[in-house]
C-alpha positions, -999 to +999 in steps of 0.1 A: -327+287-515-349+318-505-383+322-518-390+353-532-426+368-540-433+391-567-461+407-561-466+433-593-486+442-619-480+420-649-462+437-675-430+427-695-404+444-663-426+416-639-418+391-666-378+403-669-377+409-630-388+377-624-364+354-653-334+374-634-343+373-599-346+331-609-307+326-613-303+337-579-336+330-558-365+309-559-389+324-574-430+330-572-450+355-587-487+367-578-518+385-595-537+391-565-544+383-521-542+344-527-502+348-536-500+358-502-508+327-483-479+308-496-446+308-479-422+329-487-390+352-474-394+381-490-418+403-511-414+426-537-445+448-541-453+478-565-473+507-559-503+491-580-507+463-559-503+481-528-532+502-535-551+471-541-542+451-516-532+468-483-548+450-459-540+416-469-504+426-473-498+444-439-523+411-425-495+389-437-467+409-425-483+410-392-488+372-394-451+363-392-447+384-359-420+382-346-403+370-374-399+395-399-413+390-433-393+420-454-413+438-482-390+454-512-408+488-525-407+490-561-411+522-574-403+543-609-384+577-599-414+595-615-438+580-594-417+586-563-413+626-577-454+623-577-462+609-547-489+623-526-494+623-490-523+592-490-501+570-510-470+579-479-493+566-458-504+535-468-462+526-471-462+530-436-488+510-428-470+482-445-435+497-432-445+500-400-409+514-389-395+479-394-365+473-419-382+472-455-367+492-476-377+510-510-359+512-546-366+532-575-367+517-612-351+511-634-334+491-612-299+485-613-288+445-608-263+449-582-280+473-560-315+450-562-293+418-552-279+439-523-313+452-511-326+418-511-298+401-494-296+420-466-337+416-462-331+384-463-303+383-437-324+397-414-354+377-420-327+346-414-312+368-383-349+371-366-355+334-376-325+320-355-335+348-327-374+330-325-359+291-327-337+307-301-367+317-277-389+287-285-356+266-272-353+281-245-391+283-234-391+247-245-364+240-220-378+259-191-406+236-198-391+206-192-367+214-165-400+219-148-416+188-161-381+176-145-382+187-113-415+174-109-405+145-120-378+146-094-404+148-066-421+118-077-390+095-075-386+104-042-423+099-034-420+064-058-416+031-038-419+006-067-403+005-099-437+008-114-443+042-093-412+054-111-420+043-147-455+056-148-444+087-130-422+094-154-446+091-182-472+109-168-449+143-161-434+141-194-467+142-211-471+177-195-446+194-222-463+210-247-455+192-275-449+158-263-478+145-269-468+107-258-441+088-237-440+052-227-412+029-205-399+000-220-375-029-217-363-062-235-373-094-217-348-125-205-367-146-234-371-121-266-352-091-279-383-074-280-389-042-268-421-045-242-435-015-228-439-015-194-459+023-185-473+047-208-488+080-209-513+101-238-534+086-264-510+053-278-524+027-266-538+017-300-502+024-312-486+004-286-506-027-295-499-023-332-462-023-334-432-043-320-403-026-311-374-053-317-336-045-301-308-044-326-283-020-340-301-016-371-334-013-359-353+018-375-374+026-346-358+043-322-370+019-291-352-008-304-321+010-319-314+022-279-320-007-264-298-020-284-267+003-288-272+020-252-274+056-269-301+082-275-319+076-310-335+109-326-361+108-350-366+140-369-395+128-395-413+099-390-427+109-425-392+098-437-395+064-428-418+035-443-419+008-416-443-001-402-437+018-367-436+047-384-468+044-406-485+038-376-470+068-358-481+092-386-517+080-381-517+086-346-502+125-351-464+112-341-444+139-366-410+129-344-394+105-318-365+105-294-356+068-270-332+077-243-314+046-221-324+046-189-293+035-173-274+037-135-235+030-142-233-004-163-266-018-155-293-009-182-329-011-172-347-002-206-357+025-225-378+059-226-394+069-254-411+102-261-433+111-289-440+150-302-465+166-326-441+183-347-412+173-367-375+182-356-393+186-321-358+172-305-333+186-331-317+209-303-283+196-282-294+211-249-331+193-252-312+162-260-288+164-230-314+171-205-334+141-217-303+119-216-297+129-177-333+121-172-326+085-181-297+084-156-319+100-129-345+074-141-321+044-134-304+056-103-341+058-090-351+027-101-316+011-081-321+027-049-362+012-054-351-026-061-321-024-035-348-016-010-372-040-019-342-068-021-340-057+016-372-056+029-388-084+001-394-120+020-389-141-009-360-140-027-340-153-063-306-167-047-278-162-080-244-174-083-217-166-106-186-176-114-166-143-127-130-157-139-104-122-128-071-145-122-055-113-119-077-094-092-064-084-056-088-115-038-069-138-063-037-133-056-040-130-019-055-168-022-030-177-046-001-165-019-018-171+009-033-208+004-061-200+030-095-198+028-113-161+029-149-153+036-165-120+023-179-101+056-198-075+049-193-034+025-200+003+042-209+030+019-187+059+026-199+099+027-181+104-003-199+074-024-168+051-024-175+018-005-156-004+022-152-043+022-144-064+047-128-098+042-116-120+074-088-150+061-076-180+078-038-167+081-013-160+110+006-142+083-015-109+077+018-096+062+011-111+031-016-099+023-009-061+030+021-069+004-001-078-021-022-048-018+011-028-023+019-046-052-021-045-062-035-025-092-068-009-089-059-011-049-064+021-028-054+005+004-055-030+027-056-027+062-050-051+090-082-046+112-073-072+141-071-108+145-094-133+158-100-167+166-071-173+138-091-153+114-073-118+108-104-096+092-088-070+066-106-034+055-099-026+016-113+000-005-110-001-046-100+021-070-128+010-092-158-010-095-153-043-075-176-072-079-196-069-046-202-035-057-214-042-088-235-064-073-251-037-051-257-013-081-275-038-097-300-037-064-289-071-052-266-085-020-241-104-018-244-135+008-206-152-001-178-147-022-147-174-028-119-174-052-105-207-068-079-208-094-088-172-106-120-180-105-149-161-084-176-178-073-200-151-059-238-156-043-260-128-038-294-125-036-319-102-057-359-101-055-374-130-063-390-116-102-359-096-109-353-089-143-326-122-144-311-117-179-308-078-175-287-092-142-264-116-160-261-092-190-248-066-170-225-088-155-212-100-183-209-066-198-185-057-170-170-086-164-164-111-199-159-142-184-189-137-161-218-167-163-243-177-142-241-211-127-273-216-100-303-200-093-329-208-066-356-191-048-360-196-017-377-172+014-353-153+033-350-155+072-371-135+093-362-129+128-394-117+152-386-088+176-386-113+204-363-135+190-338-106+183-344-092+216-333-130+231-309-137+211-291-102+228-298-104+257-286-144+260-253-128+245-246-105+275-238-109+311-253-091+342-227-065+342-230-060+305-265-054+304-264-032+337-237-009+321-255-008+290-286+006+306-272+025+329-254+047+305-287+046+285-306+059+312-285+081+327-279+103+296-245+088+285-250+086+248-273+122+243-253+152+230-239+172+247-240+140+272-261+141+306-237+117+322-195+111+319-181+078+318-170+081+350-199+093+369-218+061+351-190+041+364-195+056+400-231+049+402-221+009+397-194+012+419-175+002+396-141+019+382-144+037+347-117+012+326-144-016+344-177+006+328-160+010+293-154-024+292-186-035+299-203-011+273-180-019+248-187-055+250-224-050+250-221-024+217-198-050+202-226-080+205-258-056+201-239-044+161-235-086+159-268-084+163-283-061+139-256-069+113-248-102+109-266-119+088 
């Protein structure tokens, strides 16, 4: 309801103004300058308190710039018939060509409630306009803060760059006054924060932020459901999170997953000095992306550092999909299969490679025909009774849910509908975040073994021998030759056949050669 000020002389009309204007608005009446620091939506002033109070009344009006505070001119026709020129001026001082308006007593019901609801339509209109602008500003603000947030993932080499980097730049928004990374641990459901940024440290060492789906504070409410959880007052709330929020100047709260496809890596949490600070959509939504960008950052970090980590934590599960692709082929094929190796594709979809013991590749392009979820099989060659097959999926397949958890897989076998799958991770990966993951994709996913142990390192030396002992003399000549002699630059320096000439050899001959040494240089580098 809108609060309305009346600001006249008090006389029986104040009295009867004010028991009438109560039915319809709420009400406040004032006898001098202190009724004007209360809030309010509209005033009503006569020409006595005008005189008296000019200043504090335009002050006031000028106060709620740009939003308009309306003032209502109440005057008696014979005053308006006596007006003098002084008087005129001081009304546009208060005026000041904005859209206040004046009526003359006696005042008639229905005119006054007109005059006072379109006043206050625009006070509402110019409200909306300001929230409008401060959005927007707001959210200029933090695609900013975004963007160098951006930056800093890039620059970020460790999950714990990424965390506190993203703390620190969210701090930089106006009114976020704190922020803080956490996550829920393999052994407790509690919510453990892992960076933080601004003046909670006290805070963070007070409370405990415990995961479930009926958990006030908004840390554990997100961990727990996966959503964004909004808290518009903390002065609503009694817990004991939020009494100890209100003494550290928290007025409201927002926890947004951070996430990359099914795999959840905790939650952000950002704390503002004013209540409702994250009541707009957009604001919301831009947050919610952050998380995303958070957790896709945090992937590409751990998948590094599962590659270039010595020591590693060796997992294996057994994923029960009796109707997958792999399970029927070993269910019509009767042969053994090993997993070879997946190629990321331009367009973000992935390759596998799978090489079974079968004379009867046939079969297994049938199944692929007859596969859901299949986008195609293809016969790559055959060798040493192994025929190697390239297949891409229509969806998530488990090696590739493997990867986008930041770990890779070292074997995969199917028994009975049954997956058995081995991959390895860095050696202090989060392991229940892992197998929760898993199992959120997959039902009848578990994990059966886990062992760490250091991963293989081959010198430069020993790669280099274990080449070269791979090639013969006319391998090795052809394959630096061509090297030297320009064959591989672009536009090339050298053809085939002129490379072929200088051996004195023929150019079939030379392609052979370099074909061979390519083949067992890539065995090289990518087996594993």
């Amino acid at each position: 309801m809108s609060r309305v000020l009346l600001f006249t002389e008090a006389d029986e009309n104040r009295r009867l103004l004010a028991e009438w204007l109560s039915t319809e608005y709420d009400v406040a009446v004032g006898d001098d300058a202190t009724a004007l620091d209360q809030e309010f939506d509209l005033c009503i002033v006569d020409r006595a308190m005008l005189s008296r109070h000019e200043e504090a009344l335009v002050a006031r009006k000028e106060g709620e710039n740009p939003v308009l505070l309306p003032y209502l001119f109440v005057i008696s026709q014979r005053e308006l018939d006596r007006l003098g020129p002084d008087l005129w001026k001081r009304i546009d001082a208060v005026v000041r060509n904005r859209v206040d308006e004046l009526i003359t007593a006696p005042i008639k019901k229905a005119e006054l409630k007109g005059r006072l609801d379109n006043l206050l339509n625009s006070r509402a209109l110019s409200v909306e306009l300001r929230d409008q602008r401060d959005a927007l500003r707001t959210l200029d603000r933090l695609n900013a803060v975004i963007r160098s947030i951006d930056q800093s993932l890039v620059r970020a080499s460790t999950r714990e760059d990424i965390e506190q980097a993203v703390c620190d730049r969210l701090v930089e928004v106006d009114r976020y006054v704190a922020a803080w990374v956490g996550t829920d641990s393999a052994t407790s459901r509690d919510v453990t924060p892992r960076a933080a940024a601004g003046d909670i440290d006290d805070y963070l060492d007070d409370v405990t932020a415990s995961a479930g789906a009926t958990a006030s504070d908004p840390a554990g409410r997100t961990v727990a459901t996966g959503e964004a959880t909004v808290v518009d007052d903390v002065a609503d709330h009694d817990e004991p999170w939020a009494t100890s929020a209100a003494d550290h100047g928290i007025a409201s709260a927002i926890a947004v997953p951070i996430v990359y496809e099914d795999t959840r890596y905790g939650v952000v949490v950002i704390y503002a000095d004013q209540p409702s600070a994250f009541e707009e959509t957009d604001e919301v939504a831009v947050l919610e992306e952050l998380g995303e960008t958070i957790g896709h950052a945090i992937t590409a970090a751990e998948s590094k550092r599962a590659l270039l980590t010595d020591r590693v934590a060796e997992l294996e599960f057994g994923i029960e999909l009796s109707e997958s692709f792999l399970a029927q082929v070993a269910d019509r094929t009767d042969a053994p299969f090993e997993f070879t190796g997946m190629v990321s594709t331009a367009d973000g979809s992935y390759l596998e490679y799978y090489s079974v013991e079968t004379n009867d590749p046939e079969t297994v392009l049938e199944v692929g025909e007859e596969a859901a979820r299949v986008d195609h099989v293809r016969h790559v060659g055959d060798h040493g009774g192994e025929a190697l097959f390239e297949m891409a999926f229509s969806d998530d397949h488990v090696v590739q849910a493997v990867a986008a958890l930041g770990g890779r897989t070292t074997g995969l076998t199917v028994t009975d509908g049954v997956h058995r799958v081995t991959a390895e991770f860095p050696h202090d990966v989060d392991r229940h975040a892992i197998v929760e993951a898993l199992a959120a994709k997959y039902e009848a996913a578990t994990l059966r073994a886990q062992r760490e142990r250091e991963r293989d390192r081959t010198s430069r030396q020993e790669l280099w021998e274990s080449f070269r002992d791979r090639l013969t003399d006319q391998q090795w000549s052809a394959l630096k030759t061509a090297y030297y002699a320009g064959f591989f630059e672009w536009p090339r320096s050298s053809t085939g056949e002129e490379v072929a000439d200088s051996l004195d050899i023929s150019a079939p001959t030379f392609h052979e050669h370099l074909r061979a040494a390519q083949n067992k240089l890539l065995m090289v580098l990518l087996e594993d």
